[in-house]
ZAMARGU-4260 file (C-alpha; in steps of 0.2 Angstrom, whole numbers, plus 5000, padded with zeros to 4 digits):
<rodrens>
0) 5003/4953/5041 | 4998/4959/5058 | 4983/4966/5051 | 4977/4949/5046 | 4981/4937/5060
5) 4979/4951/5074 | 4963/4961/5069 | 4950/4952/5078 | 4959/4948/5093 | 4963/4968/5094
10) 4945/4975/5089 | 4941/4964/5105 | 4952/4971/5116 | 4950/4988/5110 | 4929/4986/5108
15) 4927/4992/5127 | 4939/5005/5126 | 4928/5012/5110 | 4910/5010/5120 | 4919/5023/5133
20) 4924/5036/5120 | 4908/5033/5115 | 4901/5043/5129 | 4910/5058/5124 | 4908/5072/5111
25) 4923/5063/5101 | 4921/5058/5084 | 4931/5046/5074 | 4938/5059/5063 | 4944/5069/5079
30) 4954/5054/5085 | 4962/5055/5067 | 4967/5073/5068 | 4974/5071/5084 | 4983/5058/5079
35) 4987/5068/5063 | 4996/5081/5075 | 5004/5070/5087 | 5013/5064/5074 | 5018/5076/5064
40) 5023/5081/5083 | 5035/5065/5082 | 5039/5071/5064 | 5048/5086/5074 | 5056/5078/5087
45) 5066/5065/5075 | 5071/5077/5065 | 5078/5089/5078 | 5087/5074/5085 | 5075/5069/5100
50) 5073/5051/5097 | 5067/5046/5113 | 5054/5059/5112 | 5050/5055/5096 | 5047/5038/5102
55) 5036/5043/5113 | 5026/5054/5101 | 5027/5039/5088 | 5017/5028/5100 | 5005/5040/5106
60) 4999/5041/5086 | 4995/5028/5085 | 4982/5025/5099 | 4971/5038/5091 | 4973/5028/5075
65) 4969/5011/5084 | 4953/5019/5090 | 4947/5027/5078 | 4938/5012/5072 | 4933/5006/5089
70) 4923/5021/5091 | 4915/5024/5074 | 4909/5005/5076 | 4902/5009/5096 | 4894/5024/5088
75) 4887/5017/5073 | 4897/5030/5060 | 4907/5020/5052 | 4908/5025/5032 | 4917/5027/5018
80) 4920/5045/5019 | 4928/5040/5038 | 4939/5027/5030 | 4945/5038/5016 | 4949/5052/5026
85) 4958/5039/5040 | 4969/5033/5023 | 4973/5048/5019 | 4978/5056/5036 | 4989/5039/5039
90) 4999/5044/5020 | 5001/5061/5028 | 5007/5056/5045 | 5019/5045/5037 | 5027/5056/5027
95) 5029/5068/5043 | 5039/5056/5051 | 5051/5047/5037 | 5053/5067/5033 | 5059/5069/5050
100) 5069/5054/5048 | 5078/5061/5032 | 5079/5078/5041 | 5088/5069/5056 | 5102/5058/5046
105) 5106/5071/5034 | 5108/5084/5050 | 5116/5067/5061 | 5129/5063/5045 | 5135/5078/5036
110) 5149/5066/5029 | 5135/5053/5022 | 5120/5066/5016 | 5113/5052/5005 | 5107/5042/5019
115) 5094/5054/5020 | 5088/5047/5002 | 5084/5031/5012 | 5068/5036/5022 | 5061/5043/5006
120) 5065/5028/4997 | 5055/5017/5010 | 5040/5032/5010 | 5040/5030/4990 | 5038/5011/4992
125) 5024/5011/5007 | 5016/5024/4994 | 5018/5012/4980 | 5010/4996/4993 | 4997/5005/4996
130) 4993/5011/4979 | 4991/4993/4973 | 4979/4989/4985 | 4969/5006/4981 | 4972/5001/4963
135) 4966/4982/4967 | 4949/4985/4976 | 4945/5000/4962 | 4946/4982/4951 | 4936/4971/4960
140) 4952/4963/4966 | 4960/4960/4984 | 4979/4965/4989 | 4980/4966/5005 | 4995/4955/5017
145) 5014/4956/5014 | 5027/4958/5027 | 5027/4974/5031 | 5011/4984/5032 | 5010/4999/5040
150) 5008/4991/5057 | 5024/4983/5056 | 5034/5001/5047 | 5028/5007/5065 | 5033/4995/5074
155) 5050/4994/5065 | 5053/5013/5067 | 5048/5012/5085 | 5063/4998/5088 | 5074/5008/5077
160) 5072/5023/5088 | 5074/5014/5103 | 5090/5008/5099 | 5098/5025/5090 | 5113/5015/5087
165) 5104/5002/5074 | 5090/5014/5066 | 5098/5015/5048 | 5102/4997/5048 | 5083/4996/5054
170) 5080/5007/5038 | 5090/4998/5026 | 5080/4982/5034 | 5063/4990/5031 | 5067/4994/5013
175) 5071/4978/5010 | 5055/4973/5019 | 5043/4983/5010 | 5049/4983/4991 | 5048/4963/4995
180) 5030/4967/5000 | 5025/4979/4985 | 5032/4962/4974 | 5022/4950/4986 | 5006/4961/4982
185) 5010/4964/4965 | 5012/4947/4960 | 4996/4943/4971 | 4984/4955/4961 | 4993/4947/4942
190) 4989/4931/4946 | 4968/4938/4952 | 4968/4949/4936 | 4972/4935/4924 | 4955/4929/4927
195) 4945/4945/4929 | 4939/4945/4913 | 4931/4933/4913 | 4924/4938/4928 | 4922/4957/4920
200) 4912/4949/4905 | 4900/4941/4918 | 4897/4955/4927 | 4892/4966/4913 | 4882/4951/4904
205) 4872/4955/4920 | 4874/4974/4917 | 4868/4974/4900 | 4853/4962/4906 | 4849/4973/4920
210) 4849/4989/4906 | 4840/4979/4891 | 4824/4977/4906 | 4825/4994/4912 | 4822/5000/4895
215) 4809/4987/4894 | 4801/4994/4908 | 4802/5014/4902 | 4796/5007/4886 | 4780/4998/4892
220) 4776/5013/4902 | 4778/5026/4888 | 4768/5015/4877 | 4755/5012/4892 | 4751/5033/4894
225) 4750/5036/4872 | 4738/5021/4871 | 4722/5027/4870 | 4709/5022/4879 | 4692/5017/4876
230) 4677/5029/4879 | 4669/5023/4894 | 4646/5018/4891 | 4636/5032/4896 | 4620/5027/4911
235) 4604/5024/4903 | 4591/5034/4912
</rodrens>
């Protein structure tokens, strides 16, 4: 949700900010790492019971993964490879700190030990959200939107942290969040794939159009060099 309405405005903000990093020997994929250990950092901290330093260490992630972008697009390196690999570290961080979270309410509720089944249960449905849209754009298809991306899981954890006192209502709240999101995107990419093959057929009429005149192409030059060719007049003296 976030990510659609507030992109822009924060790319713009954030834009100056990159064309400074810019200036340094920083690359996009270091702000990732860092951002990689400062939350498994946070990860840590949760699960050894330091919620306000694992507030702390939350937010401070997340600024390496806010500029990331910023600087790849001031340097001129944004690729795939750098997208895939910031996808990836973002799966990894999150496991780090709903790990921590599962570490710290079965440590902080010996009498309860299954609430620490319900960190995993909202890691297992953010896997599953962001499997659809993987899935989706290997299709041809668009999933993104929903509820609760992973801006708003951070933002969530972040109150829940703050206020100890809420943090597994906050978690009950947030996997009622995101397995509403998972059905939002679900039901999104259904509805997009019940015309995709038409759109499928299309696309490889144009294939099979673009492979019929490349064979015409081999074939015209194949017979062009067994042709042979005429004997030129010898010069009268």
């Amino acid at each position: 949700m976030f990510d659609g309405k507030f992109r822009a405005p924060v790319e713009r903000a954030v834009k100056p900010i990159g064309d400074t990093l810019r200036r340094t020997r920083l690359s996009p994929d270091h702000l990732t790492i860092m951002g990689l250990v400062v939350g498994a950092a946070a990860g840590v901290a949760i699960g050894w019971g330091a919620l306000n330093l694992g507030l702390l260490l939350v937010i401070l992630a997340a600024l390496p993964d806010l500029l990331d972008g910023a600087l790849a697009k001031a340097s001129g390196t944004s690729s795939q490879r750098g997208a895939f690999f910031d996808s990836v570290i973002d799966r990894v961080t999150d496991a780090f700190l709903f790990g921590g979270l599962a570490w710290f309410f079965i440590s902080e509720h010996p009498d309860h030990p299954q609430l620490g089944v319900l960190p995993m249960a909202v890691l297992a449905v953010s896997s599953i959200i962001s499997y659809q849209r993987a899935k989706a754009e290997s299709l041809g298809l668009q999933a993104k939107g929903g509820l609760m991306e992973r801006a708003e899981r951070v933002i969530l954890l972040c109150f829940g942290l703050l206020f100890d006192n809420l943090l597994v209502w906050v978690m009950w709240l947030m996997l009622a969040l995101v397995t509403l999101t998972a059905i939002q995107r679900f039901i999104k990419v259904w509805k997009q794939a019940a015309v995709a093959p038409v759109v499928a057929a299309r696309i490889e009429q144009r294939r099979s159009r673009r492979q019929s005149r490349r064979v015409a192409r081999v074939d015209r030059r194949a017979h062009a060099r067994t042709k042979p060719r005429r004997p030129r007049p010898s010069a009268s003296n």
